[in-house]
N, C-alpha and C positions, 0 to 999 in steps of 0.2 A: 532212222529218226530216233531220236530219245529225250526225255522229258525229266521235269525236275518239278516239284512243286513246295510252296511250304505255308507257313500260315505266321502271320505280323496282325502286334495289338499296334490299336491308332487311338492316340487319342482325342477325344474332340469335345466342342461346349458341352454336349448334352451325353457325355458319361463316352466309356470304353467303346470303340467297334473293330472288331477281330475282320480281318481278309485273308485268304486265303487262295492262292495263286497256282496255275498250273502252265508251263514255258517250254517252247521247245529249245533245245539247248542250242541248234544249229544258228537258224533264221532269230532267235531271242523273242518271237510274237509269241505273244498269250495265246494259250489254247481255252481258256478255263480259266473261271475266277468265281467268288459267291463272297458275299459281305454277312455280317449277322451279330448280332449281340451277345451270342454267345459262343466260346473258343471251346469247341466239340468236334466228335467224330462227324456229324451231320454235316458242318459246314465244310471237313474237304472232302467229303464224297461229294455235296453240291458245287463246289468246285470241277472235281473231276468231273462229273455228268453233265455240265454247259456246254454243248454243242458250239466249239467253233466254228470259224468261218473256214477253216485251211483243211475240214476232211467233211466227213459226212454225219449230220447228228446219225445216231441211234442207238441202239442197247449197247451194254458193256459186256459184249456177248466174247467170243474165241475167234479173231479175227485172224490167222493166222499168214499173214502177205508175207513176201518178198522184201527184206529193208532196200529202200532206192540207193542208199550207198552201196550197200554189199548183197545183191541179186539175190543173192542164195540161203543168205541169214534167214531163215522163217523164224518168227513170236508174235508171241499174243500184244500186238499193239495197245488194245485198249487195257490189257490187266498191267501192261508195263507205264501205261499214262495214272492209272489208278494208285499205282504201287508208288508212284512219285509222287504226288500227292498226298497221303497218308500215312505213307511208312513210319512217321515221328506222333503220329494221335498220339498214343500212349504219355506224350508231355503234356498234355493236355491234366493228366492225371498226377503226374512228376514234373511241377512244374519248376523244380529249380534247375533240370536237367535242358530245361530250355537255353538257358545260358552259362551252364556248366556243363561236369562231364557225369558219367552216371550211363547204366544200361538198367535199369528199372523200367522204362518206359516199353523197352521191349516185348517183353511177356505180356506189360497190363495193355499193350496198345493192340496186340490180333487177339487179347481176352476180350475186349472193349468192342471190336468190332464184330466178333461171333456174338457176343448178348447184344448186340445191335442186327443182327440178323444178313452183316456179310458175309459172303460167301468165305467157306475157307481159302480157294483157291487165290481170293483179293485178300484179307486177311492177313496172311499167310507174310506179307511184305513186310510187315510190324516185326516180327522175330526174325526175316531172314535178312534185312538190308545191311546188318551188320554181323552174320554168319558166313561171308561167303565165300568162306574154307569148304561148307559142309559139302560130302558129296554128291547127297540127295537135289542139290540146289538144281535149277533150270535154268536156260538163258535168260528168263523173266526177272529171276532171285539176283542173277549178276549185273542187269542193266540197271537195275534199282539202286542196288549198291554204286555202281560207276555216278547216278545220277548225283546221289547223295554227296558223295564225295566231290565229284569235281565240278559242281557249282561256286563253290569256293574255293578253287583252284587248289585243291589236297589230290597229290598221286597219291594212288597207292602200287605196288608194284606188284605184289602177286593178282591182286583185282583185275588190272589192266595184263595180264598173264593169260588169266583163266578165260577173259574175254576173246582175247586172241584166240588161243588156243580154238573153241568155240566155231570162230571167223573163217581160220583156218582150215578147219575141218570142214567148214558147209562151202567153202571157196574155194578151196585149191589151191588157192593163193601163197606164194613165197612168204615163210614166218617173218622176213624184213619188209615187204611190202604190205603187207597188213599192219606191222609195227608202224611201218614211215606216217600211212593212211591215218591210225587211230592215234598217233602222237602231235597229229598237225590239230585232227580237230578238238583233240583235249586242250592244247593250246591254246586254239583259237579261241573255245569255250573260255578259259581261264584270263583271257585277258580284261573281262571284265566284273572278275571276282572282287576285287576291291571295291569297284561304288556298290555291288549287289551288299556286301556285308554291311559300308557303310550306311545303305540304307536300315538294314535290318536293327544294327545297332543305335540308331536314331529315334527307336523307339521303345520306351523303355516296358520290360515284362512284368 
């Protein structure tokens, strides 16, 4: 499984209200969602913490399963749901990078959540979602990044490399047979990048 989340102003009679969303990328069902007056690091950590319907509430603890596509893939599910969801706080701060380009938001968005008291380990998504060259990175740091990007149907090709690669190694699995696997569901995923933007862009920041 893997998750995407992000955060859209609405506007309405009685002044601005920011939502904030968290999606599985497969099945498209909301996992997580929180509404609020104000576009903060709060609202998508309360995103991220709304216990869906599709797993079991509880802490945001080191869940470390078996992915049901790839048996063998172990990660921390809930820190990879978290990281998609707030990996972009830091625009919250850089708000013109919400719909330009810019990496400012990085640094100030895992500073923003350490003086908010999250953990480094969740944190951590804010600087790496768009490092994921480094080689310190973990499977957690690459799925954030995959998530990032291919909601809006953007390959990238070392990204989806390093993933394989990964895949590969905890499967056994033939490097085209895991290519064919992860090129059907990025697809799949992207085919419906177009209304997700034209939503996004329907509203203005």
């Amino acid at each position: 499984m893997l998750w995407f989340g992000d955060l859209t102003e609405i506007t309405t009679g009685e002044g601005k209200l920011y939502l904030a969303c968290v999606l599985d990328m497969f099945s498209r069902n909301a996992l997580g969602h929180a509404f609020s007056r104000h576009h903060d690091d709060a609202l998508a950590v309360a995103a991220a913490r709304c216990p869906p319907t599709s797993r079991t509430p509880g802490s945001l603890g080191t869940d470390r399963r078996p992915d049901s596509h790839i048996p063998k893939l172990e990660f921390d599910r809930d820190a990879v749901l978290v990281g998609a969801a707030i990996h972009d706080i830091g625009k919250t701060i850089h708000i013109a990078e919400l719909s330009g380009p810019g990496a400012l938001h990085e640094q100030a968005g895992y500073q923003l959540l350490l003086d908010d008291g999250i953990e480094e380990r969740l944190a951590r998504f804010a600087r790496t979602h768009a490092a994921w060259t480094e080689p310190t990175n973990q499977i957690e740091d690459l799925l954030v990044s995959l998530a990032d990007k291919v909601w809006k149907a953007k390959r990238v090709e070392d990204l989806e490399q390093l993933v394989l690669d990964r895949i590969v190694a905890a499967h056994g699995r033939a490097l085209w047979e895991a290519f064919q696997h992860l090129d059907d569901l990025l697809d799949q995923i992207g085919t419906m990048a177009d209304d997700r933007l034209a939503f996004q862009s329907s509203y203005s920041v």
